[in-house]
C-alpha positions in Angstrom: 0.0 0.0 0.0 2.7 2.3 0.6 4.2 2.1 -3.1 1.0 2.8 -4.4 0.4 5.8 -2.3 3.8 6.7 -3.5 3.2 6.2 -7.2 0.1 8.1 -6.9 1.5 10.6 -5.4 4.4 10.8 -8.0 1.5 10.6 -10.7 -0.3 13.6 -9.2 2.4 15.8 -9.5 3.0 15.3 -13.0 0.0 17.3 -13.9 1.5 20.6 -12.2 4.7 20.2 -13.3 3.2 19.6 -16.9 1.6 22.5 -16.6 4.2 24.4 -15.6 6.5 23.3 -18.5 3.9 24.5 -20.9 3.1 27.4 -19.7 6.3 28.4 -19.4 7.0 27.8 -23.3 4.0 28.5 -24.6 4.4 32.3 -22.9 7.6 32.7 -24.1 6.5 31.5 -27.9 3.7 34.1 -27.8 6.0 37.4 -26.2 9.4 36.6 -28.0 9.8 39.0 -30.7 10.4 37.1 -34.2 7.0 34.7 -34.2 4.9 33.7 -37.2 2.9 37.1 -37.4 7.0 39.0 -38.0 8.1 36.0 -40.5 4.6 36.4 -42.2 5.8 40.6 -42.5 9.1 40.2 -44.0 7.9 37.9 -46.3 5.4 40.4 -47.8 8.2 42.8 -47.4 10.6 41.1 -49.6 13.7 40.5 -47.2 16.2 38.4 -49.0 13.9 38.9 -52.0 15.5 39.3 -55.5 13.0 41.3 -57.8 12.7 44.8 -56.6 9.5 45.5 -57.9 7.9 42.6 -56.6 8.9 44.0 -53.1 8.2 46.9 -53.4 4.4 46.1 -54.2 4.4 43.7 -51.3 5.9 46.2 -49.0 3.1 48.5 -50.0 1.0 46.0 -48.3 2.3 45.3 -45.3 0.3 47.6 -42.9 -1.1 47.6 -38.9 -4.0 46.6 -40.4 -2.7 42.8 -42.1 -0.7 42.5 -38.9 -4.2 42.5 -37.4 -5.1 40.0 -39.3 -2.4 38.3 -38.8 -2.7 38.2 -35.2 -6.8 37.1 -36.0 -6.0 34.0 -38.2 -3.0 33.2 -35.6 -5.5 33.7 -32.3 -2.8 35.9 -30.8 -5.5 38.4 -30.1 -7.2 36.7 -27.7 -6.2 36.9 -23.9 -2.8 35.0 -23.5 -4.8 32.5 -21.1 -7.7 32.0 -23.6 -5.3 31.0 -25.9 -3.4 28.5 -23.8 -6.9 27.3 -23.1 -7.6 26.8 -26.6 -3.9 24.8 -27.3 -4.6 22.6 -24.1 -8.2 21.5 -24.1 -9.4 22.8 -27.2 -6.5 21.8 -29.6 -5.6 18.9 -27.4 -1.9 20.1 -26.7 -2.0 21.2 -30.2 -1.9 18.4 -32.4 -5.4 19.5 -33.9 -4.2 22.5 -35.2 -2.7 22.9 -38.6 1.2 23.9 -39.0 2.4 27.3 -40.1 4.9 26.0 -42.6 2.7 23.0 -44.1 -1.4 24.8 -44.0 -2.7 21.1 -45.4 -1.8 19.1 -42.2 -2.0 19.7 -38.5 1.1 18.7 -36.0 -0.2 15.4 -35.2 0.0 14.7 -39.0 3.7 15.8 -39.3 4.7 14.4 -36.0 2.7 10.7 -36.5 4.5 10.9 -39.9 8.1 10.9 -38.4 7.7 9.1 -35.6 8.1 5.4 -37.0 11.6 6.7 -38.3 13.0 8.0 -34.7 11.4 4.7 -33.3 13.8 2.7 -35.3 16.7 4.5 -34.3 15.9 5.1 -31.1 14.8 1.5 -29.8 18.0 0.4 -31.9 19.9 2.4 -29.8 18.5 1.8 -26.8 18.7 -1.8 -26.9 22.6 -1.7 -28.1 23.7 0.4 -25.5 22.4 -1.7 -22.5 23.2 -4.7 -24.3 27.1 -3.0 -24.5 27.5 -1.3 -21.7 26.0 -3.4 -19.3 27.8 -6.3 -19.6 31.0 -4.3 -20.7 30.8 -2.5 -17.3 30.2 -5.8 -15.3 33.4 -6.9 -16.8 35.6 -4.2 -16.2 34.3 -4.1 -12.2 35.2 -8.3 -12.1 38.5 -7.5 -13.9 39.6 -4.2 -12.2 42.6 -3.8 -12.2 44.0 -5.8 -15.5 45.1 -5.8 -18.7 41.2 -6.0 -20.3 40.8 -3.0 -17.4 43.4 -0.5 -18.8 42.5 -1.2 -22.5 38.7 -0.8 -22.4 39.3 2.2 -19.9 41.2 4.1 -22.6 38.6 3.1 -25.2 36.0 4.5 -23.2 37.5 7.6 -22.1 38.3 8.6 -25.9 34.4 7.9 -26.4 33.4 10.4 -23.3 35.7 12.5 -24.7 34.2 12.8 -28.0 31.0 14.4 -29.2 28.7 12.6 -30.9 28.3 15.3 -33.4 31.8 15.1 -34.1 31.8 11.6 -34.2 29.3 11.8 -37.0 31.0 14.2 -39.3 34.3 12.0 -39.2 32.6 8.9 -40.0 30.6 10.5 -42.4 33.9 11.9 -44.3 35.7 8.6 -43.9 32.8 6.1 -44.7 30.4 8.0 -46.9 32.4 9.2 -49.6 32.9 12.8 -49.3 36.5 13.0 -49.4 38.3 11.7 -52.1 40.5 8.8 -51.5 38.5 7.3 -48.9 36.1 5.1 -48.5 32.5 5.3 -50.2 30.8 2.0 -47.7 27.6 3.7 -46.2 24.9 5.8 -48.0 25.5 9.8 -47.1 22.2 10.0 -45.0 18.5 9.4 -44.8 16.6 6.4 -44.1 16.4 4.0 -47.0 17.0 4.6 -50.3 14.1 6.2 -52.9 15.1 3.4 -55.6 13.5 0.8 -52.9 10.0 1.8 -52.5 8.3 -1.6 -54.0 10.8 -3.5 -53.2 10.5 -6.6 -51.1 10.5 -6.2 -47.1 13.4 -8.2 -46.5 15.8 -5.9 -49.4 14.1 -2.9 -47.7 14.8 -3.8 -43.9 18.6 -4.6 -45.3 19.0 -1.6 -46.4 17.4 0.7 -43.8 19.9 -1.2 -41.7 22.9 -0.1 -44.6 21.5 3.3 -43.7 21.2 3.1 -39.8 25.1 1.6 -39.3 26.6 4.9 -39.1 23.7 7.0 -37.2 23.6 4.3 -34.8 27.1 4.2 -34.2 26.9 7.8 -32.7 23.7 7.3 -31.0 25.0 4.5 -29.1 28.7 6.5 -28.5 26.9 9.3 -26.6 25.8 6.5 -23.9 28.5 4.3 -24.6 31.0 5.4 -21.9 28.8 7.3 -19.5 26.8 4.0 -19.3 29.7 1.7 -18.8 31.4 3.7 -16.3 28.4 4.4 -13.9 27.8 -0.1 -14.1 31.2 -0.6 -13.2 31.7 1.8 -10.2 28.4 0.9 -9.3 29.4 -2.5 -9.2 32.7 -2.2 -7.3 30.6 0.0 -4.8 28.3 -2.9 -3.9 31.0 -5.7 -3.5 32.9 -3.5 -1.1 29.9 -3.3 0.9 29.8 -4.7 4.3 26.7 -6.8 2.9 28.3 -8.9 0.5 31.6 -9.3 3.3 28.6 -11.1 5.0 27.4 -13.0 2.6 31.0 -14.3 2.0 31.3 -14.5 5.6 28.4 -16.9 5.7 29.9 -19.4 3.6 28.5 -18.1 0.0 30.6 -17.9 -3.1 32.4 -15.3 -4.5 29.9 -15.7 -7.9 26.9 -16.0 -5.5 27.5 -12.9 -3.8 27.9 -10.5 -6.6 25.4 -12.2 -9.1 23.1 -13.2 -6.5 23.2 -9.9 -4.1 25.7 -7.4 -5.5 24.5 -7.3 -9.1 20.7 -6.4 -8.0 21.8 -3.1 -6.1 24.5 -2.2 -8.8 21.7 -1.6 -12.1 19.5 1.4 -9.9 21.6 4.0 -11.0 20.9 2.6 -14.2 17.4 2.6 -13.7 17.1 6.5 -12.8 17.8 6.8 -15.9 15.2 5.8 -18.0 13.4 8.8 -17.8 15.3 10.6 -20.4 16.0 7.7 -22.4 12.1 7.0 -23.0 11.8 10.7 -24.3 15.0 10.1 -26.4 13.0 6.9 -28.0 10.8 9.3 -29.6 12.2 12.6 -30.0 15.4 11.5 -31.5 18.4 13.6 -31.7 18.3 16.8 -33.7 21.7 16.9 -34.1 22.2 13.8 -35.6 19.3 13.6 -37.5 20.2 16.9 -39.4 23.8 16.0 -40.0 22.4 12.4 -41.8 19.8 14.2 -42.7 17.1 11.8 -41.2 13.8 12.5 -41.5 12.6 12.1 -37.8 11.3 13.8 -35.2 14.6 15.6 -33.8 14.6 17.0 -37.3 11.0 18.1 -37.1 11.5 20.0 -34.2 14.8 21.4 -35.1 12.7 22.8 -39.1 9.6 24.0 -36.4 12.3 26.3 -34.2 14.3 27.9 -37.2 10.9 28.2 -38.9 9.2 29.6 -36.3 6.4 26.8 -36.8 5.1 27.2 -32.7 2.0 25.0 -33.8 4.3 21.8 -34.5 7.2 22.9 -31.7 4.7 23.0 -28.9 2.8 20.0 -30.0 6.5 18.3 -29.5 7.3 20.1 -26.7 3.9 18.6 -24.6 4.6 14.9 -26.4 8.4 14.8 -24.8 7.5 16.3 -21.6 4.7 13.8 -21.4 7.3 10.8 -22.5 10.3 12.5 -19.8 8.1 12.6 -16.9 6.4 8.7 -17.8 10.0 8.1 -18.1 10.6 9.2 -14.6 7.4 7.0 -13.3 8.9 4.3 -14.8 12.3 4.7 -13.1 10.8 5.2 -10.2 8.4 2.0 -10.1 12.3 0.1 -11.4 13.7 2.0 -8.2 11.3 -0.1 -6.3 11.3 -3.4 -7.6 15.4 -3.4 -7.5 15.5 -2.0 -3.9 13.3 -3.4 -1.7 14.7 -1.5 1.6 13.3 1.6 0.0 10.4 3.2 2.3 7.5 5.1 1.2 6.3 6.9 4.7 7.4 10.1 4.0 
């Protein structure tokens, strides 16, 4: 009964704290100079235009009385609170509400469109880092102190030590062709090839794979060392605890005590941190999604902030804060079910 006291209580706050995200954002979209109404304005002026006497006539019509239209077709005349009304209840976080940049389909159009494609790389991901770094951590902590020790250490510190971003753009000229000389293995970017739309599903999943090797590579670099290191410590912290000196004491096995008791305790710093991986699962990563140019969802919002498309950036914004703070349910309710000495009367 306690636990589920506590998870209710942890579910109750996620409304407030939802709120306040949003409101937050959804302020500063509306007050920030350089919104949809000013892009709509320079556009009639002609700014970066190249026929002068086309901007001149469109300049001609740019007056207070379109930017009050503007704001009209927009809503931004209405009461800032009526209008975060409207986006919350009425809109439903604004998905039902069509994009500035695309007038044909509303966010949850654009979003449900890219969201398969961040799916792929972000389970992919996902699974090969734990599957990597968990065991490569477990390792290390059994073998501290060797040979196996010093190597992987060095290979994981370069790894910390480099940005993924980086990462990307050196693979990217060594692999993809861009320099001359060197290897032309894996496609530039994207997410399967155009020449494969009929094709069979088992040509197309091969090649989306052909496509994902490099992409991957750097998603799974960015967790690559900072997962490994925190399994490891954790791991030597729980076999130097007086607990498993106990368990030893008792008559128990090395093997016993740090698969049977040690290993348990070791994974819940891994399990905090699920809640930013699950938003990661679906919101991708913008930077590598623009660099392999990746038609997902960290590219959608990246094309919604430069464009100054608020509909479809909100709309994001609410879908990852909803996915970050289920995350953080979820590493809670792990939290529990790996440490059972945890309380809940507070």
């Amino acid at each position: 009964m306690e636990r589920l006291a506590y998870l209710i209580r942890r579910l109750l706050l996620v409304i407030p704290t939802f709120l306040g995200i949003t409101i937050v954002c959804f302020s500063l979209t509306r007050l920030l100079p350089g919104g949809p109404v000013e892009m709509r304005m320079m556009q009639m002026r002609g700014v970066g235009g190249t026929e002068a006497g086309m901007t001149s006539q469109n300049a001609s019509q740019v007056t207070e009385e379109y930017r009050e239209e503007l704001n009209q077709q927009f809503g931004f005349n209405k009461p800032l609170v009526v209008q975060y009304w409207n986006w919350l209840i009425v809109n439903r976080m604004g998905l039902k509400l069509h994009s500035y940049d695309y007038p044909t389909r509303t966010a949850w159009e654009l979003i449900r469109s890219r969201i398969p494609v961040s799916l792929w790389f972000g389970i992919t991901s996902f699974l090969l880092s734990y599957l990597i770094c968990i065991p490569l951590g477990l390792i290390k902590a059994l073998k501290h102190g060797t040979a196996f020790d010093a190597v992987s250490s060095i290979v994981v510190i370069i790894g910390y030590s480099f940005p993924p971003f980086a990462l990307a753009m050196v693979l990217k000229m060594l692999f993809c062709g861009t320099v001359d000389g060197l290897w032309d293995i894996f496609p530039l970017g994207g997410f399967e090839s155009d020449t494969l739309a009929g094709a069979a599903i088992g040509t197309r999943m091969l090649d989306r794979a052909w496509h994902m090797v490099i992409p991957v590579t750097c998603y799974v670099a960015g967790n690559f060392a900072f997962l490994t290191l925190i399994m490891k410590n954790s791991l030597l912290d729980q076999v130097a605890g007086d607990y498993i000196r106990t368990v030893l004491a008792k008559g128990a096995s090395r093997r016993r005590a740090v698969w049977g008791h040690a290993l348990r305790n070791s994974l819940i710093p891994i399990a905090t941190g699920f809640g930013s991986i699950m938003s990661v699962l679906f919101a991708g990563s913008i930077i590598i999604e623009n660099i392999f140019e990746i038609p997902g969802m960290g590219r959608l919002s990246w094309e919604a902030l430069t464009g100054r498309d608020y509909v479809v950036f909100m709309a994001l914004l609410a879908l990852t804060s909803v996915l970050r703070l289920a995350g953080n349910l979820i590493s809670d309710f792990c939290y529990m079910l790996i440490d059972p000495r945890i309380t809940f009367d507070k």
